[in-house]
C-alpha positions in Angstrom: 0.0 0.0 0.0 1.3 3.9 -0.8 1.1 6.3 1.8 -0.1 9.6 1.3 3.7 11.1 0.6 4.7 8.0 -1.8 1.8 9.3 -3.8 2.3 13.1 -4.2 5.5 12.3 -4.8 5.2 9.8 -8.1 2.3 12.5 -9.0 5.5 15.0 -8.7 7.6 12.4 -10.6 5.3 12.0 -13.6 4.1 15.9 -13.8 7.9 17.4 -13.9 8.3 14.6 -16.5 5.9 15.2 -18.6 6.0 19.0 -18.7 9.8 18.0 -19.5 9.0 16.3 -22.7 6.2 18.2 -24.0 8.5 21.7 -23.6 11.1 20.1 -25.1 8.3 18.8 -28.4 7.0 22.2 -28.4 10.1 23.6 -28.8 12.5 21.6 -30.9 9.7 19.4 -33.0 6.5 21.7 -33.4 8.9 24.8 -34.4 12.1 24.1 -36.9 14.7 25.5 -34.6 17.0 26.0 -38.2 14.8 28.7 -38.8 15.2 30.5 -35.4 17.2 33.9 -35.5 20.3 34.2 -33.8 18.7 36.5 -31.0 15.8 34.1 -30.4 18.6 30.9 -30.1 20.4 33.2 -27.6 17.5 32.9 -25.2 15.9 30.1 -25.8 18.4 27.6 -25.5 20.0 28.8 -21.9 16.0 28.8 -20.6 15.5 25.4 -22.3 18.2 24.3 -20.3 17.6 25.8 -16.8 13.8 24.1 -17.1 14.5 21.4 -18.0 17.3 21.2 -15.0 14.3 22.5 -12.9 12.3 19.7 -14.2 15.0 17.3 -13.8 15.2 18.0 -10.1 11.3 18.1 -9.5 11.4 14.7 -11.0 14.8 13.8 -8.8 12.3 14.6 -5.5 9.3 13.5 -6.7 11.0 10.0 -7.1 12.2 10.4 -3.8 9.8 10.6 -1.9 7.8 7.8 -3.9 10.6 5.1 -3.2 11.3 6.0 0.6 9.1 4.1 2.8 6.9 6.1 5.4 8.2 6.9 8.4 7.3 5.3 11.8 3.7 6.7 13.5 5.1 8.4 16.5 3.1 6.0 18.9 5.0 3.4 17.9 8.3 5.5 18.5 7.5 6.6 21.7 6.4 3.5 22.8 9.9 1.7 21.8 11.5 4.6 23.7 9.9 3.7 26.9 10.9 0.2 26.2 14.6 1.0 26.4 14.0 3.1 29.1 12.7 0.4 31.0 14.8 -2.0 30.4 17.8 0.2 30.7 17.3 1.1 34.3 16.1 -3.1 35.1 19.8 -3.5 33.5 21.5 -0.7 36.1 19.4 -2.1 38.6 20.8 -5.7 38.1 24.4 -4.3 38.0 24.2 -2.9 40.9 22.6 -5.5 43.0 25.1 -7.9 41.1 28.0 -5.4 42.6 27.3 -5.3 46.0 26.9 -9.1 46.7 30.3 -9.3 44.6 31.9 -6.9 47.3 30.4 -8.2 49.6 31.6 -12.2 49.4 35.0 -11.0 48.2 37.8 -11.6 51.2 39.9 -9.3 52.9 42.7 -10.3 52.1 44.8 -11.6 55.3 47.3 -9.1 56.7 50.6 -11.1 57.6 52.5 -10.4 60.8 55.7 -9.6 60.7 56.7 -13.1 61.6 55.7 -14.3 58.5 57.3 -12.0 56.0 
């Protein structure tokens, strides 16, 4: 299933495209651009350009944003956060209960007279 964002964007996608390729019929096959004065081929061909690098990036987001997945609902996120939390301080409470009976069973060690040294 598309969410609402994959959607706008392939509509994004296929708009920028086709208004690509019809500017670029309408101005190279529909007019003979041999017959263009030199003035006219000045301009035209530098704005050709720049729309159709406009369109070119439209379409670059618009596919975008149709191939990423959606994101995560924030319930879900915020749920998973409490999760670690939870078990984060379980964890640090485990440690620490695991630490004290550790230092508590570990000996002294002896102290030696000086008879023995």
């Amino acid at each position: 299933m598309v969410s609402k964002d994959q959607a706008i964007g392939g509509i994004i996608f296929a708009a920028c495209l086709i208004i690509g390729v019809l500017y670029t019929l309408g101005l190279f096959y529909f007019e003979n651009p041999l017959n263009w004065g030199l003035a006219f081929k000045l301009i035209a061909i530098p704005v050709f350009i720049a729309f159709i690098a406009v369109m070119a990036i439209g379409a670059w987001i618009g596919w975008t944003m149709a191939t990423t997945p959606p994101p995560k609902p924030i319930e879900e996120i915020t749920k998973e956060l409490e999760e670690k939390k939870e078990e984060t301080t379980e964890t640090k409470e485990a440690e620490k209960t695991e630490t004290t009976t550790e230092l508590k069973e570990e000996k002294k060690p002896e102290k030696r007279t000086r008879k023995e040294k």
